[in-house]
C-alpha positions, 0 to 999 in steps of 0.5 A: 612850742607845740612840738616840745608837747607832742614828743611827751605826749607819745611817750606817755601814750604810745599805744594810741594816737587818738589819746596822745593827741587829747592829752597834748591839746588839753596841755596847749590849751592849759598853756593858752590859759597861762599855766605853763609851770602847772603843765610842767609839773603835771608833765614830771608827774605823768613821767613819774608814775608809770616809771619811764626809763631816764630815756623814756622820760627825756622828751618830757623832761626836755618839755618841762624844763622849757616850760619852766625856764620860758614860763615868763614869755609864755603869757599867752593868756595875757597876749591874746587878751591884750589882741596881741598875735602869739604865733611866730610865723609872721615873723618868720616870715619877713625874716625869710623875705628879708634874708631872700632880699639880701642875698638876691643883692636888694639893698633896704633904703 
């Protein structure tokens, strides 16, 4: 998910890493927070009012849309307070042995 909040944020700040950089990591801790939607619609009015091109805007608008159209799995608020883990990369990564395991010929049970 964090990807999806870098390429808008050297949009928007493309003169300057240092401010790029802030500004994605107040959107990620807002979306931590279970803000998601709010994200999104600051996301199109940051895109708004320097008046981007419909090509300058994609990256931001291609960030909002996914916000909005996962905000119901992005609860991350509610995840980190029930202990649950928010990451993906566990998973990825017993995926990545399962599939390894298969293709070198193992076979489970």
């Amino acid at each position: 998910m964090i990807q999806y909040l870098w390429k808008p944020a050297f949009v928007i700040y493309y003169q300057t890493a240092t401010q790029a950089e802030a500004w994605g990591s107040k959107r990620l801790q807002l979306i931590l927070e279970g803000k998601s939607s709010s994200v999104a619609s600051g996301l199109r009015r940051s895109a708004t009012l320097p008046k981007l091109t419909p090509q300058e805007r994609q990256p931001v608008d291609s960030c909002a849309r996914y916000l909005l159209n996962n905000a119901k799995y992005l609860k991350y608020d509610d995840y980190l307070k029930a202990g649950l883990p928010i990451g993906t990369g566990v998973i990825e990564g017993a995926c990545g042995h399962l599939i390894k395991d298969r293709q070198d010929g193992y076979h489970w049970g």
